[in-house]
Every structure is written in C-alpha cells, then in structure tokens.
N, C-alpha and C positions, 0 to 999 in steps of 0.2 A: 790203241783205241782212245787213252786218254789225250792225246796230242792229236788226234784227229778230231774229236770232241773240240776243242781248245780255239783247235786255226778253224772251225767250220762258224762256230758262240763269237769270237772275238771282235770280226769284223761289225756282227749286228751288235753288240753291245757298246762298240766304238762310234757310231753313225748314232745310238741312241744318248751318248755324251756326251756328243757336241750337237741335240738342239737348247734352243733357248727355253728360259723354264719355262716360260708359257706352254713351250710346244711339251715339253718333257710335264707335266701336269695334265697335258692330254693324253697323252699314252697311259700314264697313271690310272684317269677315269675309265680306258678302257680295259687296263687288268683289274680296276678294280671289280668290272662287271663281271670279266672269266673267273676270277678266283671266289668272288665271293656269290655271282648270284647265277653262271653256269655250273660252275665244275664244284662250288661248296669247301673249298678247301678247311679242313679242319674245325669246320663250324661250329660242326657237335660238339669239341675240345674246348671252341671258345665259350659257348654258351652254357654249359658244364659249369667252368672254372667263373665264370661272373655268378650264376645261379646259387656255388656254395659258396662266394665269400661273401655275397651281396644276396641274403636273403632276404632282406626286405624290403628288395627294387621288386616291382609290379615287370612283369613280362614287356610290358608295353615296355618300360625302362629300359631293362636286358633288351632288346632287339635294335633300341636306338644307340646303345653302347657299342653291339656288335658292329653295326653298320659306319658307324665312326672310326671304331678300330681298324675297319676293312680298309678305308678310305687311306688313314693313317699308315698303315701295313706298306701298301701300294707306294705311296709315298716314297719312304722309308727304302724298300726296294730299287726305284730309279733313283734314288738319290746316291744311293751307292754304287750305282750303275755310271752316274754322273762323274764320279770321285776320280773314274780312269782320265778325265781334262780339263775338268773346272781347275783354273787358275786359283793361287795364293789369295790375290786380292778380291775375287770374286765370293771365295769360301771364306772369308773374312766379313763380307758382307754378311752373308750368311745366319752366320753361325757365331756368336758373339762370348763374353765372359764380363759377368759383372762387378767381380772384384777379383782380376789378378793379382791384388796385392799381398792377398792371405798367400799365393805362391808364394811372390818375391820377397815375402816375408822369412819364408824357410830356406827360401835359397840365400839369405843373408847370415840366417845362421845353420848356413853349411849341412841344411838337412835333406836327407833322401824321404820320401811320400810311398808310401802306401794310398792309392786311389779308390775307393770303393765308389764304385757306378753300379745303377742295376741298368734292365733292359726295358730303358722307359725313355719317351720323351724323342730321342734320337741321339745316338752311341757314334754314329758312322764317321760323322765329321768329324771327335773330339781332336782326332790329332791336329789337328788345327792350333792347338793350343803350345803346341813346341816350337809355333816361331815368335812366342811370344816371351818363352821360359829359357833358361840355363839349362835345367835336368834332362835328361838321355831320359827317353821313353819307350819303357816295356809296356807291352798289351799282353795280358794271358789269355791265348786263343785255342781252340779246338782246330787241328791242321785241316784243311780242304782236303778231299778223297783224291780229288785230282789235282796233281802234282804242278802241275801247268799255271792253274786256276791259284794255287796256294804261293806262287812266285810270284804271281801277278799283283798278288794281293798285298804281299810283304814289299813289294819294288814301291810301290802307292806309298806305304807311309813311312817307308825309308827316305821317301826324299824331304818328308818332315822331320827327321832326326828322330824318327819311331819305329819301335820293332816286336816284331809279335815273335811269341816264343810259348811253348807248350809248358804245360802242367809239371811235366817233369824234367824241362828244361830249368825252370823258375829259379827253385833255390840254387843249383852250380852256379848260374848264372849273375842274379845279384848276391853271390857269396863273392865272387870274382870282380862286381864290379867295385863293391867296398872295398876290396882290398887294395883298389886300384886307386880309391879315393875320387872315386866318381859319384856323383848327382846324380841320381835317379829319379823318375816317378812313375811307378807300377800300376797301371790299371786292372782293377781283380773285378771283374761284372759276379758277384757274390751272391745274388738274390734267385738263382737258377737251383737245383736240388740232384745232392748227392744222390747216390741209390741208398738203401735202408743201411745194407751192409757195410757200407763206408764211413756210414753219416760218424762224427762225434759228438753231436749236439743236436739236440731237436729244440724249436721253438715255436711258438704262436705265430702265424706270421700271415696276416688279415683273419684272424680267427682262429685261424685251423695249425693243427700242430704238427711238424714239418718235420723232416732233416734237412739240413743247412747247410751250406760251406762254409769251412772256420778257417782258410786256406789263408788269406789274405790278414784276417789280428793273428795268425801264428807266423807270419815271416814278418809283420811289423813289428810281434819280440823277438824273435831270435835275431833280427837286424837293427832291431831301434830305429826304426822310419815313424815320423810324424803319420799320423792316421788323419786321410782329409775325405768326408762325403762329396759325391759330384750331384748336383741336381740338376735339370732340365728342365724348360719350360719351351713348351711351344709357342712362340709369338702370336705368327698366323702360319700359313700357308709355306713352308720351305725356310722359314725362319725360326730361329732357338735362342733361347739364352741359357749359358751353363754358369750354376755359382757352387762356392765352393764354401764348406763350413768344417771345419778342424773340431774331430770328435778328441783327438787326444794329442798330445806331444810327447807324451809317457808312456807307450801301450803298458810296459811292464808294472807300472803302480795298475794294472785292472786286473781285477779277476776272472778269470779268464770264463770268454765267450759274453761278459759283457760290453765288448767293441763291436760284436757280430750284432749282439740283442740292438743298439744302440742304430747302426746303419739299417739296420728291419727296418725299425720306428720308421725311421727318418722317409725311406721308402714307402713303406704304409703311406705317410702324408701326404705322399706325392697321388700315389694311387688314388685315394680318396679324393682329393682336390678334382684329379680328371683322368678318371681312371683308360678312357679309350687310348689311351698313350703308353700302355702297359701292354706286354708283348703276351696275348693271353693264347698266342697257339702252342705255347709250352704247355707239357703237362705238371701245371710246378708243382700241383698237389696232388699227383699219383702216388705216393709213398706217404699218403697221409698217415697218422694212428689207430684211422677208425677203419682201416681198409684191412684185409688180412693176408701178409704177404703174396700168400699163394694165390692170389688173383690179380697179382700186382707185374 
C-alpha cells in the first residue's frame, strides 16, 4: 500500500516542481483557501496557541496573524514540494546566508556545530548551506511513515552533502564521525515539546512554562561542538535570509540548560518581531504547568 501510495503522489508532486514560482504561488493561494478557509485545518490549534501567549492582541489581531500564517503554511508546503527540481543556482537565489563567515570561522578552527533552528521563518531549504561549507550535515528528523516518501526525502539532501538521521541514530552517529575526525554540523530544530514524562527541563518559553528539549546543549558537551543559533527572516514572498549567531564555543563552562534557556530567548525574538512565521499548528503548549496531566 505504501508504494502504491508513492508511484500514484509522485507523479503529481513532480509536475507541481517544475512550474515557475509564479505558477507554484498560485497553487499556493489555492490550498491556501482548502486548508484554511474550507476544510479549517487545525485552526482551533492555531488560534488557541496565539490567544495564550499573545493575550493582549485584540481578536481583530489574532485572526490577521492567523490568516498570515495560513498564507505562509501554504507556502512553506509547495516549496518543499518544489525541493524534488529546483536547481543549485536557483535555490541559491532563493534562499540566502548573511554571514557565512561565523561558519568558516569554526571550520578554520577545526570545529564541529551543534545548529539550533526552530520551526520559524523557513527550515526546508537550509541545506542549501553545505554547498557553501566544509562540514558533513546531520538533520535530526522524525522518519516519514511511509518508507518510499522517507528515501525520497533523504535522496534530496544527500545530493547536498546532508543527511537526516533519527533521534536515536544521533549520538552513535556523531560519536563515530569524531572519531573519524570529521566536520560536522547538526541541525537540532529544539523549540518543538518533549512529552511531560521525558521532559528534563521546563522553561518559560513566550510566557508560559514548558517542557523543552535539552537534546541538542547535551551532545554539544559530551562532544564539545561550538553551539551556533540559525535565525530566519522572510524577505518577501519565497525569499529568506538565514544568519547565524554563536551562543557559545565552550558549552561545557555553562551550566547546564542554560544554552537551551539562551536559544528560547533568541527565538522568542524572532516570534515577536513577526510572529505569523512560527509554525503555530504544533501543539507546543500542550504539556503546559497549568494543564493537569490527565487531560493532556
């Protein structure tokens, strides 16, 4: 079923690839109407999660946030759809970096990265950025259900010198590549929520107080990788610029989970600045404090 699923999706997702962005922004507006203003996808989820960390946006507010979001959503979606043929030089256009140099700076001194990204702005292109770097790039992903869809997707950012690899893949994996005396740089999208039971750290995170992943400051000690934030900014329309700010070079002089506390902030910023670019159909604040499990 899942390979029948696969060859039936693949064709219409390859024909949607290769139009031109104009035409692929059209298709856009038009899922943006199914998803957000037939079928509601997740609505109630979004306007929930703006409501409590933005209480003092007027409704009028919240509903033009939402609707931005949706927009954005949509986007975000064919552009990944797009990822299966957009050339090098085209996605270069694209999708930009405003100081590689804080890279090329750690790769002079021979250091592997820990990447903390959240789920803001636009995540899909970054591999984009290994044809510009030395270091082999790990993505920590959640595997696709379907087998088919999850090779597809690994084939895509392999041909950038990038490679997704599960949660518990992670640590064999870059223990293995240190040993080999390889460059790395880990992408850890950090800002998404443990379950209660897993959490090791709760924090404030737009307000409200969380459980966290701490996944990403505990392999940059136990590996000693330079710790660097990715931020995002949406140009306009299908255009991004990613910069990069080194929270630490030391993780192990900090006390621990304040590298986590530290990348919050830094996201919080982001969010506030403009928040419709924050991926609000997560439930991030289900396992809030004030909630009691058993209804969680």
């Amino acid at each position: 079923m899942q390979f029948l699923i696969y060859i039936l999706l693949y064709p219409f997702l390859w024909l949607i690839s290769i139009l031109p962005f104009r035409l692929l922004y059209a298709v856009s507006d038009g899922l943006y109407i199914l998803l957000f203003r037939i079928f509601g996808y997740r609505k109630k989820v979004v306007k929930n999660n703006l409501r409590l960390v933005f209480p003092e946006k007027s409704e009028a507010e919240i509903k033009t946030i939402t609707k931005r979001f949706y927009h954005h959503l949509c986007d975000m979606i064919l552009e990944s759809i797009k990822s299966l043929t957009i050339s090098e030089a085209e996605m270069k256009k694209h999708y930009k970096f405003t100081n590689l140099e804080v890279i090329h700076d750690l790769e002079k001194e021979n250091r592997s990265i820990v990447l903390m990204v959240a789920h803001y702005g636009s995540w899909e292109w970054i591999f984009i950025l290994q044809t510009y770097i030395k270091h082999k790039g790990y993505a920590i992903y959640k595997r696709i259900e379907n087998k088919y869809f999850d090779r597809l997707v690994k084939r895509i950012r392999a041909k950038y010198n990038s490679y997704l690899i599960t949660n518990k893949e992670a640590i064999p994996t870059l223990i293995e590549s240190k040993r080999k005396g390889e460059l790395t740089i880990n992408g850890f999208a950090s800002d998404q929520s443990p379950r209660r039971r897993k959490a090791f750290h709760w924090s404030d995170f737009m307000g409200i107080k969380v459980p966290v992943h701490t996944g990403a400051e505990m392999l940059s000690k136990k590996l000693d990788m330079a710790v660097v934030f990715f931020g995002v900014k949406r140009v306009k329309r299908g255009y991004y610029e990613g910069t990069f700010e080194v929270i630490t070079k030391t993780p192990t002089e900090f006390k621990d989970y304040d590298i986590t506390e530290q990348f919050l902030r830094l996201v919080e910023n982001q969010i506030n600045e403009a928040p419709e670019y924050y991926l609000w159909t997560h439930k991030r604040w289900k396992y809030r404090n004030d909630v009691p499990e058993k209804y969680q």
